[in-house]
TORTI-224953 format. One record per residue: z, x, y of N, C-alpha, C, O in turn; residue in one letter. Coordinates in steps of 0.001 Angstrom, whole numbers, padded with zeros to 6 digits. Layout:
N
nc3 / nc1 / nc2 / cac3 / cac1 / cac2 / cc3 / cc1 / cc2 / oc3 / oc1 / oc2 / aa
Z / X / Y / Z / X / Y / Z / X / Y / Z / X / Y / a
...
! end
This chain:
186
nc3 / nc1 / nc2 / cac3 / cac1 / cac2 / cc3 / cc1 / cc2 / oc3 / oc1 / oc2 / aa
182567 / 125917 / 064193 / 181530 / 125001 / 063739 / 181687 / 123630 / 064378 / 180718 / 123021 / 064831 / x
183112 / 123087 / 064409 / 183060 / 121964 / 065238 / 182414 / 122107 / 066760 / 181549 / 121268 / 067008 / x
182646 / 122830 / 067561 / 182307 / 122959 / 068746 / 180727 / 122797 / 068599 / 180142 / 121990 / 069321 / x
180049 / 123552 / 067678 / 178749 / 123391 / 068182 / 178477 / 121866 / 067438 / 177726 / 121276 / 068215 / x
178709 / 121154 / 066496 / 178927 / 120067 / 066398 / 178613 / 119007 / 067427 / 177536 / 118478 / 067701 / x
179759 / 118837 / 067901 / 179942 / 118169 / 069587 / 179430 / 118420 / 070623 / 179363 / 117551 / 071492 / x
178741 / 120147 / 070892 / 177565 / 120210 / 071702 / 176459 / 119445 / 071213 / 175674 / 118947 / 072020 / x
176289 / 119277 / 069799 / 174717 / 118954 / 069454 / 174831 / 117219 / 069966 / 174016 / 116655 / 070694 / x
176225 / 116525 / 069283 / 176091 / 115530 / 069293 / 176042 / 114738 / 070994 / 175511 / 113635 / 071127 / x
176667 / 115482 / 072190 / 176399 / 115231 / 073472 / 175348 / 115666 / 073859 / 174835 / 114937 / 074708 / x
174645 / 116765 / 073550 / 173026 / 116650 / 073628 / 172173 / 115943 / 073571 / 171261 / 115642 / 074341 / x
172696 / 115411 / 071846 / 171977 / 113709 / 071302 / 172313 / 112838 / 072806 / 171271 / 112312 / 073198 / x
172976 / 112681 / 073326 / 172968 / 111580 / 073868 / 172497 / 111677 / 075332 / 172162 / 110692 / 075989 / x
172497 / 112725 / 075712 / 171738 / 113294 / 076738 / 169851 / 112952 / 076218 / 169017 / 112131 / 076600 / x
169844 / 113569 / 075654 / 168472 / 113878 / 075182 / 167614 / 111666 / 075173 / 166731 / 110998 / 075711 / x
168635 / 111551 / 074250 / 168383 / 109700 / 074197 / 168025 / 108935 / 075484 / 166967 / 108357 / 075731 / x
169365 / 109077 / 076423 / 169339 / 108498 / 077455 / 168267 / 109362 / 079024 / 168340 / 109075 / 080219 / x
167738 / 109997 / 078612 / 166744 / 110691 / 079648 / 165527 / 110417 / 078601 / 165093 / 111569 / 078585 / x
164901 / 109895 / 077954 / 163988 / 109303 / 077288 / 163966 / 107645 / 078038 / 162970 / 106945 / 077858 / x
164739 / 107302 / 078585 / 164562 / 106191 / 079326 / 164530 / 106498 / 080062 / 164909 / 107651 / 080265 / x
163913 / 105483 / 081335 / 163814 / 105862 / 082712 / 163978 / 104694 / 083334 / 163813 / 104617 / 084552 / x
164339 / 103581 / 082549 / 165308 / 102095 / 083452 / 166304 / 102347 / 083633 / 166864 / 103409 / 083360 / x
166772 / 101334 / 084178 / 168343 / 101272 / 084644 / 169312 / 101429 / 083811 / 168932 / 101736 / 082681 / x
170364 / 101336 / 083945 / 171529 / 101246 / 082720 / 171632 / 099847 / 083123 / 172047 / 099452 / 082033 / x
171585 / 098860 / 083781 / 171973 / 097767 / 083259 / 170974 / 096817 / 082234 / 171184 / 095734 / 081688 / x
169725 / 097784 / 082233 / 169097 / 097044 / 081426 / 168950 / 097880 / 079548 / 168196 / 097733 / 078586 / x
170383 / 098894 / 079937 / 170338 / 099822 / 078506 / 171336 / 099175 / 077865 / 171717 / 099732 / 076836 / x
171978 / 097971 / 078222 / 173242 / 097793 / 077481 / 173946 / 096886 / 078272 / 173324 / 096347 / 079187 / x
175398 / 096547 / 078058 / 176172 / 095893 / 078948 / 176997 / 096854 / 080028 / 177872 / 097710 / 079897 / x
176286 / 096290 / 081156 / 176827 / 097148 / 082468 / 178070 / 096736 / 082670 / 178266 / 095522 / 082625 / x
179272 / 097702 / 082956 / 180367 / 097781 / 083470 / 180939 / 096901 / 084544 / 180205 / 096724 / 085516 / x
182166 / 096291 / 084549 / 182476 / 095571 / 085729 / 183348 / 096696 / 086790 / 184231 / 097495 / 086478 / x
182977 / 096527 / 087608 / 183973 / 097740 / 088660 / 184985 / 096889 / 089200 / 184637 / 095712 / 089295 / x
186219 / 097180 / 089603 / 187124 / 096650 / 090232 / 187874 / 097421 / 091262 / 188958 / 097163 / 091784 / x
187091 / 098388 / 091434 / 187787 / 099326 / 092916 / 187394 / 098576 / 094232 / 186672 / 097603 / 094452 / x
188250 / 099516 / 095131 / 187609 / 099173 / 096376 / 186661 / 100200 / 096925 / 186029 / 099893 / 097936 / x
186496 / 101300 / 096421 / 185110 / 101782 / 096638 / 184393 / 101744 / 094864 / 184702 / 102070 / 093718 / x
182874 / 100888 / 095907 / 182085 / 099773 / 094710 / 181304 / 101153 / 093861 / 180452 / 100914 / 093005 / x
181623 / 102317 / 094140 / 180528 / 103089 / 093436 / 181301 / 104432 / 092794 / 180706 / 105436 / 092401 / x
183148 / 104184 / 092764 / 183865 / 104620 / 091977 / 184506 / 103917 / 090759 / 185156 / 102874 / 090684 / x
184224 / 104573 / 090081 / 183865 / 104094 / 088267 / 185338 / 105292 / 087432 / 185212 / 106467 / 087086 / x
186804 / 104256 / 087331 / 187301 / 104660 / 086756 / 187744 / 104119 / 085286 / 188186 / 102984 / 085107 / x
187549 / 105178 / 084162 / 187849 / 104689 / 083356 / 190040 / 105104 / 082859 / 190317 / 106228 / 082442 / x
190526 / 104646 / 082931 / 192150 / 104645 / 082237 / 192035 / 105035 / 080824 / 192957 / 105821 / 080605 / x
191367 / 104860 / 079814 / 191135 / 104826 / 078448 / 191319 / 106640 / 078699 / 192129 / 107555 / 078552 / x
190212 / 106405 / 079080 / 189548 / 108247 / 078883 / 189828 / 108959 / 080171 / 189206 / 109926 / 080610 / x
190783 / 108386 / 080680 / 191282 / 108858 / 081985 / 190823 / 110132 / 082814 / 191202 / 111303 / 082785 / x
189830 / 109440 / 083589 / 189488 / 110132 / 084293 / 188279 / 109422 / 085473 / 187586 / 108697 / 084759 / x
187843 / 109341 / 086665 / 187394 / 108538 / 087859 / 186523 / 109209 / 088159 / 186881 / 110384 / 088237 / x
184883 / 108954 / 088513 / 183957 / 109678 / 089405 / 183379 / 108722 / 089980 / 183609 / 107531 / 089767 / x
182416 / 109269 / 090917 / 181754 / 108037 / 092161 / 179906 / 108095 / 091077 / 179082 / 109002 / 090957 / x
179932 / 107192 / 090721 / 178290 / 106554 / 090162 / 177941 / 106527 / 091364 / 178587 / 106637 / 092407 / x
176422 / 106310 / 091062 / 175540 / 105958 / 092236 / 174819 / 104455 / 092064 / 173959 / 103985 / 092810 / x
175559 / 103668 / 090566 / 175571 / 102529 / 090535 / 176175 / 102014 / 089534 / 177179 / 102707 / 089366 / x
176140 / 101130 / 088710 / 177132 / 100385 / 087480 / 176486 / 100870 / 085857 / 175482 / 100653 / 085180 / x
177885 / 101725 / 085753 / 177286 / 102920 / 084499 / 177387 / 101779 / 083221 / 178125 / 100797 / 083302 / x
176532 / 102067 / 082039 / 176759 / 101840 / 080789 / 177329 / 102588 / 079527 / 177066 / 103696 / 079060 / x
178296 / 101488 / 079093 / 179402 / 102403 / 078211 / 178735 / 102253 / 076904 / 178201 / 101197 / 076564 / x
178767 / 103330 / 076165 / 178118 / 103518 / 074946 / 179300 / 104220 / 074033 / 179775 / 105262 / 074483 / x
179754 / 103765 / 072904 / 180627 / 104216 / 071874 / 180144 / 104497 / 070701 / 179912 / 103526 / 069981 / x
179931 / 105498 / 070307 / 179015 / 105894 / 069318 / 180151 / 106855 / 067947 / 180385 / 108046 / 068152 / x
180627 / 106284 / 066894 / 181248 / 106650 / 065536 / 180298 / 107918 / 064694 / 179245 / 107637 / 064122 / x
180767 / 109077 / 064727 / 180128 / 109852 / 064215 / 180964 / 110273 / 063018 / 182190 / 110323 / 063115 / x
180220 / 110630 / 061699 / 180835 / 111187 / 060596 / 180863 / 112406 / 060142 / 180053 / 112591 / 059233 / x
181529 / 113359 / 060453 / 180933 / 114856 / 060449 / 181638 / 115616 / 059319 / 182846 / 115639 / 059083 / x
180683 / 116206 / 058695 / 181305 / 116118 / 056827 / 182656 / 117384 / 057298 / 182584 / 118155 / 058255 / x
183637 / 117290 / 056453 / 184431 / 118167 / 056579 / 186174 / 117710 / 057674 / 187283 / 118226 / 057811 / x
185637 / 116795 / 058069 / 186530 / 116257 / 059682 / 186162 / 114931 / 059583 / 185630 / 114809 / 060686 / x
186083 / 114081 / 059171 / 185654 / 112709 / 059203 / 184888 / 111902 / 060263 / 183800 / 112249 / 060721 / x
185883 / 110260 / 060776 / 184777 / 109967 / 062031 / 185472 / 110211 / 062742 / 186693 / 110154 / 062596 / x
184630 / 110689 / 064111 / 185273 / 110802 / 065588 / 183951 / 110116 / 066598 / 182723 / 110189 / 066619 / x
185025 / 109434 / 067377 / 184261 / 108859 / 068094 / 183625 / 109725 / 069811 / 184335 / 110485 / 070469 / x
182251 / 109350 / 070171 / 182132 / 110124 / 071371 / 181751 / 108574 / 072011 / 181250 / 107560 / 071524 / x
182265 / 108950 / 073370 / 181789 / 107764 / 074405 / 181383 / 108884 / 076084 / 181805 / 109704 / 076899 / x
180062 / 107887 / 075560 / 179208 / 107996 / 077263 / 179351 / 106789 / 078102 / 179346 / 105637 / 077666 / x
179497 / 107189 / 079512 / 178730 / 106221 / 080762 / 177932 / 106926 / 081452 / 178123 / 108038 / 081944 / x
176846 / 106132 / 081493 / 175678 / 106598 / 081670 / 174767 / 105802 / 083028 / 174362 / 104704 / 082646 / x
174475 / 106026 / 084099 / 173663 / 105504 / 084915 / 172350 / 106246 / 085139 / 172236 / 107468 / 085237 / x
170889 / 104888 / 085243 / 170015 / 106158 / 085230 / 169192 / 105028 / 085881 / 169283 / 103800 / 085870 / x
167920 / 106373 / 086747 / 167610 / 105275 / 087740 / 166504 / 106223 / 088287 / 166869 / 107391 / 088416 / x
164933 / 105875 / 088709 / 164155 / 106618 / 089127 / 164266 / 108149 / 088362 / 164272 / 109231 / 088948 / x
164346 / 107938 / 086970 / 163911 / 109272 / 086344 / 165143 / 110233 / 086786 / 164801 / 111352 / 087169 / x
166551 / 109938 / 086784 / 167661 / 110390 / 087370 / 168284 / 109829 / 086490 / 168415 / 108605 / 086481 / x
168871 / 110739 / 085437 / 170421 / 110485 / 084689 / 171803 / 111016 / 085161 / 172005 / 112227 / 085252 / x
172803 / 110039 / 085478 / 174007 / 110305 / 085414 / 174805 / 109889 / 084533 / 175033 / 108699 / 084313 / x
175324 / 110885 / 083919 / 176317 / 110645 / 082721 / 177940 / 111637 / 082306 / 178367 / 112754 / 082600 / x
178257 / 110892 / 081782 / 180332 / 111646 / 081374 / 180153 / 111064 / 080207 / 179992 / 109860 / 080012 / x
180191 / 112207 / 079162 / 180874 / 112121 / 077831 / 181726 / 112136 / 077728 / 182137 / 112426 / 078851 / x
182914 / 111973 / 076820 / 183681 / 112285 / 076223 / 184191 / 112485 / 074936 / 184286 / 111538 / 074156 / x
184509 / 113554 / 074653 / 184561 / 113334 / 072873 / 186248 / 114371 / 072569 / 186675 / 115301 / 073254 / x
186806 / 113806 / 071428 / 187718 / 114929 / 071256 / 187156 / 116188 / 071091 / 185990 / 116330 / 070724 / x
188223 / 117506 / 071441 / 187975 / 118752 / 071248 / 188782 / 119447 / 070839 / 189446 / 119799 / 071814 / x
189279 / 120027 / 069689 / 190542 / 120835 / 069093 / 190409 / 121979 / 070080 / 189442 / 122721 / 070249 / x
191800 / 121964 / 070809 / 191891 / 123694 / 071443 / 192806 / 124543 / 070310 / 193279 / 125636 / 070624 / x
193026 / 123955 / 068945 / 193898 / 124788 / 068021 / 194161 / 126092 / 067937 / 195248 / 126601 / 067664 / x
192488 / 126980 / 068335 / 192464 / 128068 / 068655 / 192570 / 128806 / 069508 / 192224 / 129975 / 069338 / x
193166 / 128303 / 070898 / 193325 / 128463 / 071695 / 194291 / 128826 / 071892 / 195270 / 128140 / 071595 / x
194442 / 130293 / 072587 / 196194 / 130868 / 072874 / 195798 / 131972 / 073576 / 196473 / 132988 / 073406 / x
194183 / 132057 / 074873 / 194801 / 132202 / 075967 / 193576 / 131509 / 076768 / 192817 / 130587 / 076467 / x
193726 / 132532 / 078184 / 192614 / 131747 / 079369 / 191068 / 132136 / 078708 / 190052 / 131456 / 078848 / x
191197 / 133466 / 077925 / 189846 / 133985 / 077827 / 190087 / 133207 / 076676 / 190846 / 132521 / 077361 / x
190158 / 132617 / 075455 / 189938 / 131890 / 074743 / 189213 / 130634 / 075017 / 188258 / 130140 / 074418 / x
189649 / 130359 / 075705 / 189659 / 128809 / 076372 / 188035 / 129162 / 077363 / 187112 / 128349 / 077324 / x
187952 / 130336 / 078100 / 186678 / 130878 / 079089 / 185652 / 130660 / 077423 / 184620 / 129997 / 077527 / x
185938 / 131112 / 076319 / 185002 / 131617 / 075514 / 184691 / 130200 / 074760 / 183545 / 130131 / 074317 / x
185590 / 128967 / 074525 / 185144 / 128025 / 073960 / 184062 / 127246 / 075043 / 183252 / 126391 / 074684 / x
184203 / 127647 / 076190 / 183480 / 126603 / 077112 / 182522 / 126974 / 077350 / 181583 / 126184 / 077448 / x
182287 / 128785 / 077612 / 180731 / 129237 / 077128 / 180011 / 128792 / 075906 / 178862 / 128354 / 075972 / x
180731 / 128907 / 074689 / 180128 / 128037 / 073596 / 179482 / 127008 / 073468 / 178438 / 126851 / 072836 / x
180355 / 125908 / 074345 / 179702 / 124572 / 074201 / 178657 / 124593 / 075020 / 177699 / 123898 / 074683 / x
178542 / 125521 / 076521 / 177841 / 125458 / 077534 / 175966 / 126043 / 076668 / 174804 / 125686 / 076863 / x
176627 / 127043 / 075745 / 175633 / 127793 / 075108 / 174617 / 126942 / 074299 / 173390 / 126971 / 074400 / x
175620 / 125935 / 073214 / 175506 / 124901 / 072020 / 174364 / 123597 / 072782 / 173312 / 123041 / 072465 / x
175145 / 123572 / 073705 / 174386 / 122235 / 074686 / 172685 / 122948 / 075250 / 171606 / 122463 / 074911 / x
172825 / 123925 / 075972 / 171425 / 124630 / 076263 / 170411 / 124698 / 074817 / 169284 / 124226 / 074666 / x
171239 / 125442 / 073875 / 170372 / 125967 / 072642 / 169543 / 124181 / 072369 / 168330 / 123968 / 072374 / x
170571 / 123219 / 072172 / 169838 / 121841 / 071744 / 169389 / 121579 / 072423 / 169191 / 120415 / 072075 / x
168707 / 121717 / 073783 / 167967 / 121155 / 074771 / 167116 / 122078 / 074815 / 166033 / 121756 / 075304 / x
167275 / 123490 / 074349 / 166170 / 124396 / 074760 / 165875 / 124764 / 076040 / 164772 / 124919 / 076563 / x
167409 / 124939 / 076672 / 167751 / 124643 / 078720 / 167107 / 126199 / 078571 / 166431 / 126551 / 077605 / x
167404 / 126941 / 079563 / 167325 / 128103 / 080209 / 168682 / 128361 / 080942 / 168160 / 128189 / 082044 / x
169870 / 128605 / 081231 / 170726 / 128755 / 082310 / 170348 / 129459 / 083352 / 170239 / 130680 / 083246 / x
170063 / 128759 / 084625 / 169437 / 129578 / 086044 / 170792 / 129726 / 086714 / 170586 / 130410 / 087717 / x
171937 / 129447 / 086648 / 173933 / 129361 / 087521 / 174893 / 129034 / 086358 / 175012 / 128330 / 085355 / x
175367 / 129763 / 086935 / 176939 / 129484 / 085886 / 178096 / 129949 / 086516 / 178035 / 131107 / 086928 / x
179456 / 129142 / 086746 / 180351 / 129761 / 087129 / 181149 / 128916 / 086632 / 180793 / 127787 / 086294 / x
183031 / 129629 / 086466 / 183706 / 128958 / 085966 / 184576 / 128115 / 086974 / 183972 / 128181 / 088045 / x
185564 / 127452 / 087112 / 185334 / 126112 / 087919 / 186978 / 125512 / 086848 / 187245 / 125731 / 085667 / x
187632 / 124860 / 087741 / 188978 / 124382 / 087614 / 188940 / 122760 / 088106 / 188209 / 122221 / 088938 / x
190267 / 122071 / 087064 / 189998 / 120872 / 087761 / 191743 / 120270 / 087032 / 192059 / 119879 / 085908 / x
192585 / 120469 / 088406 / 193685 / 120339 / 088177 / 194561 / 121497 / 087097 / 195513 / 121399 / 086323 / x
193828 / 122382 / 087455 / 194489 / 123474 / 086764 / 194261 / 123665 / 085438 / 194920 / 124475 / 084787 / x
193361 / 122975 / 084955 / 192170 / 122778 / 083837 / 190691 / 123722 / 084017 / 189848 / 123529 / 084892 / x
190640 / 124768 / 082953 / 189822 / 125552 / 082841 / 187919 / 124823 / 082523 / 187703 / 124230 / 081466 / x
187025 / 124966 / 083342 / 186074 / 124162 / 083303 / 184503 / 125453 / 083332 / 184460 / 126653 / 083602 / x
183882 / 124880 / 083093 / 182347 / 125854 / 083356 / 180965 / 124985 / 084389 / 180575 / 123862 / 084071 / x
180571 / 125508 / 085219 / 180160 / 124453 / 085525 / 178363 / 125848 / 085829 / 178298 / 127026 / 086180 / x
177178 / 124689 / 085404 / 176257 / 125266 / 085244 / 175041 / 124777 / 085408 / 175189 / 123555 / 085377 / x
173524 / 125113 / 085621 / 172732 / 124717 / 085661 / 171294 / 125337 / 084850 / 170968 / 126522 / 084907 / x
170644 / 124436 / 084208 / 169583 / 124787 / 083256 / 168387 / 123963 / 083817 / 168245 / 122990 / 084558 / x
167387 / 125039 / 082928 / 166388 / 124165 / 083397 / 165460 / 124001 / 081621 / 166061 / 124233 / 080572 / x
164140 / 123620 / 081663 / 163127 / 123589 / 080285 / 161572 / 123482 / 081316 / 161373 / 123714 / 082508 / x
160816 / 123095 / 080378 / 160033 / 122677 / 080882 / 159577 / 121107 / 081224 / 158526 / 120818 / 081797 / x
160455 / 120268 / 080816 / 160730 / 118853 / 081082 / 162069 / 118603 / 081567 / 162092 / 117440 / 081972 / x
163156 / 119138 / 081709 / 164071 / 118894 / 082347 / 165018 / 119760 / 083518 / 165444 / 120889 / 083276 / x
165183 / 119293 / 084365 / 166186 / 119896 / 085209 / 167840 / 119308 / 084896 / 168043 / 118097 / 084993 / x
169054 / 120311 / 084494 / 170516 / 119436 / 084424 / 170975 / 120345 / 085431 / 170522 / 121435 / 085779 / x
172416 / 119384 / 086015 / 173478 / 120386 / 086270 / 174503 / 119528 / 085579 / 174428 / 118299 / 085557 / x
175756 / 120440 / 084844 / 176485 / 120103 / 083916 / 178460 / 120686 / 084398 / 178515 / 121777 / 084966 / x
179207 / 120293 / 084263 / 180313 / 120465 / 084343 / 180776 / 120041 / 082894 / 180749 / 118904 / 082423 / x
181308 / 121475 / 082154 / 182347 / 120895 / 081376 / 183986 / 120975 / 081434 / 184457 / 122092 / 081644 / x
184527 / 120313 / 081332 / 185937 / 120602 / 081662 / 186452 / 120352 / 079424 / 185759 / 120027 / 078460 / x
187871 / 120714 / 079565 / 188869 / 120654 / 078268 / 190281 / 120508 / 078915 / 190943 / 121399 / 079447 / x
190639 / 119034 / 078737 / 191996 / 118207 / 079218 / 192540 / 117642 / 078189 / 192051 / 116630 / 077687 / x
193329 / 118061 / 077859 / 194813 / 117295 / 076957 / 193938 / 117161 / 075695 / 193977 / 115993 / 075308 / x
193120 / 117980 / 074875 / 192273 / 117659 / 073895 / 190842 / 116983 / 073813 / 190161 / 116878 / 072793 / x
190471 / 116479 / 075280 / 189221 / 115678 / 075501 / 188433 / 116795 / 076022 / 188884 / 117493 / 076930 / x
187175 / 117028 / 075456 / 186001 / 117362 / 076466 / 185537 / 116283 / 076959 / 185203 / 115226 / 076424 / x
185542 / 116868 / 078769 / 184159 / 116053 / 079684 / 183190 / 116460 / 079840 / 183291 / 117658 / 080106 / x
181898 / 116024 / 079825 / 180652 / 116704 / 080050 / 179619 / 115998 / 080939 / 178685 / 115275 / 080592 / x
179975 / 116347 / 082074 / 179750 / 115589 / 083637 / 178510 / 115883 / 083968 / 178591 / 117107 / 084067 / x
177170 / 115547 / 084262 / 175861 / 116086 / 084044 / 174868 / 114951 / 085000 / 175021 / 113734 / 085104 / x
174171 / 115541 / 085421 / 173306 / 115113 / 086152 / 171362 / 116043 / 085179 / 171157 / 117244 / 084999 / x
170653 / 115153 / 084912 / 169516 / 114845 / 084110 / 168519 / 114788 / 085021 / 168707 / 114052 / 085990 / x
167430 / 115430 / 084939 / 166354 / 114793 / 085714 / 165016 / 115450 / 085031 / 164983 / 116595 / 084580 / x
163934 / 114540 / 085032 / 162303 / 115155 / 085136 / 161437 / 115754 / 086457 / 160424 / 116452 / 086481 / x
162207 / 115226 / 087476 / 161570 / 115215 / 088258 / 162188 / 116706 / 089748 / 162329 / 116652 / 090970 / x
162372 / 117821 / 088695 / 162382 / 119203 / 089823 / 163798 / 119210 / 089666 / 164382 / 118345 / 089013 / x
164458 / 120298 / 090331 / 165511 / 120760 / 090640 / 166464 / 119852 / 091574 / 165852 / 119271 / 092470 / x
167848 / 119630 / 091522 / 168663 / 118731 / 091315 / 169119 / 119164 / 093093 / 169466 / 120339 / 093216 / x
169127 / 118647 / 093891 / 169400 / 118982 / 095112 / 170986 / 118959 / 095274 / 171585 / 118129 / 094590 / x
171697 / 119764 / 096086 / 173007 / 119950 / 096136 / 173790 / 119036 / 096296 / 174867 / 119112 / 095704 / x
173548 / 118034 / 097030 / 173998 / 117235 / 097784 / 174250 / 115971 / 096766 / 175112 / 115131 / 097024 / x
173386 / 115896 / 095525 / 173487 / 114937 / 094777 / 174718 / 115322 / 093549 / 175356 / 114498 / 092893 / x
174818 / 116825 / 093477 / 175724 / 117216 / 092318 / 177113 / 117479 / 093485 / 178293 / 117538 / 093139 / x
176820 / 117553 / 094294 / 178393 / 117552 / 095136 / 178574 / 115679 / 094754 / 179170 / 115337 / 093732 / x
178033 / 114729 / 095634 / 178474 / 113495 / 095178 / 178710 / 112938 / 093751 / 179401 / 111956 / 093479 / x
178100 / 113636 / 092978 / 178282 / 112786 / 091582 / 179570 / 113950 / 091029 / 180765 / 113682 / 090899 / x
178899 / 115267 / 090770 / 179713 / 116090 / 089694 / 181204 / 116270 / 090449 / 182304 / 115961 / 089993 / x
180890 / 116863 / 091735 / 181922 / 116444 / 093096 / 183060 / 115605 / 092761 / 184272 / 115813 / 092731 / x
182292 / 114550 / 092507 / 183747 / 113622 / 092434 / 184659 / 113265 / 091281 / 185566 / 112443 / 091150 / x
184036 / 114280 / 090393 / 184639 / 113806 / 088985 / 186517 / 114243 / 088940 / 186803 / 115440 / 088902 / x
187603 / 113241 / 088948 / 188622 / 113441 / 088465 / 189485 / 113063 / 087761 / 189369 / 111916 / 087331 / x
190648 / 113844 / 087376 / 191919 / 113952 / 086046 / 192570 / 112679 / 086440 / 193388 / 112818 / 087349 / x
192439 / 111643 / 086052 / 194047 / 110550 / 086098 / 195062 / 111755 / 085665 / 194941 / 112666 / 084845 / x
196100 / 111384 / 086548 / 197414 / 111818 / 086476 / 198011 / 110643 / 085818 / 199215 / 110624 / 085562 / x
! end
């Protein structure tokens, strides 16, 4: 029950932030970058680095979920010409977890949980590693939206790495640069 939980509630925020179609710096307070490449966006907190395609907005959102109390989920989010890029993060109990197909079957879940609340279609799906971290990585469509989505499960965090759009099918080249670059702080 938690899992689909945390699909619904990263949906919510998917669903929110593709209802806009400005910028993220005008959704909130835009991020300061301090790399030397200006369009890699690492966060240390939630450890983990991908390349934006400009200066994401951090959103921290306290949820109360009866049974489990509050847990917090945080998005960065860049969005731009009807183009969302976004990384959730939220905790994820692997408690039940004790093996690979366990772990294959929680990530179909969420992959499932996240489609069902969007009402996606899955047109690709394959499973997908990231530092030796079991991941799903997939693509849906509706009749108003095109995603492609990476979820990964690291040290208790789900990521949910996603590229949003209205406007047609998500060209390769844009989910190699964005989803592409998503990685694990060591």
């Amino acid at each position: 029950m938690k899992t689909i939980l945390y699909s619904f509630i990263l949906a919510f925020f998917v669903l929110a932030t593709a209802c806009n179609n400005g910028s993220s710096e005008q959704n909130g307070n835009a991020l300061d970058e301090n790399n030397v490449d200006k369009n890699k966006f690492t966060s240390k907190e939630d450890g983990f680095s991908i390349k934006f395609p400009g200066k994401p907005t951090k959103n921290i959102e306290t949820i109360p979920i009866e049974g489990i109390g509050n847990e917090q989920i945080t998005d960065f989010t860049y969005s731009a010409n009807s183009v969302i890029y976004t990384v959730a993060v939220s905790p994820q109990s692997t408690a039940n977890v004790k093996s690979d197909a366990d772990m294959t079957e929680l990530l179909i879940s969420l992959k499932d949980s996240f489609c069902a609340d969007l009402q996606l279609q899955v047109s690709s799906e394959k499973e997908t590693r990231i530092d030796g971290n079991a991941g799903i990585f997939f693509k849906a469509n509706s009749s108003k939206y095109y995603t492609a989505v990476s979820n990964y499960i690291v040290n208790g965090k789900l990521y949910q790495v996603a590229i949003i759009t209205s406007k047609g099918e998500i060209p390769q080249n844009d989910i190699d640069a964005f989803i592409g670059s998503f990685e694990i702080l060591k």
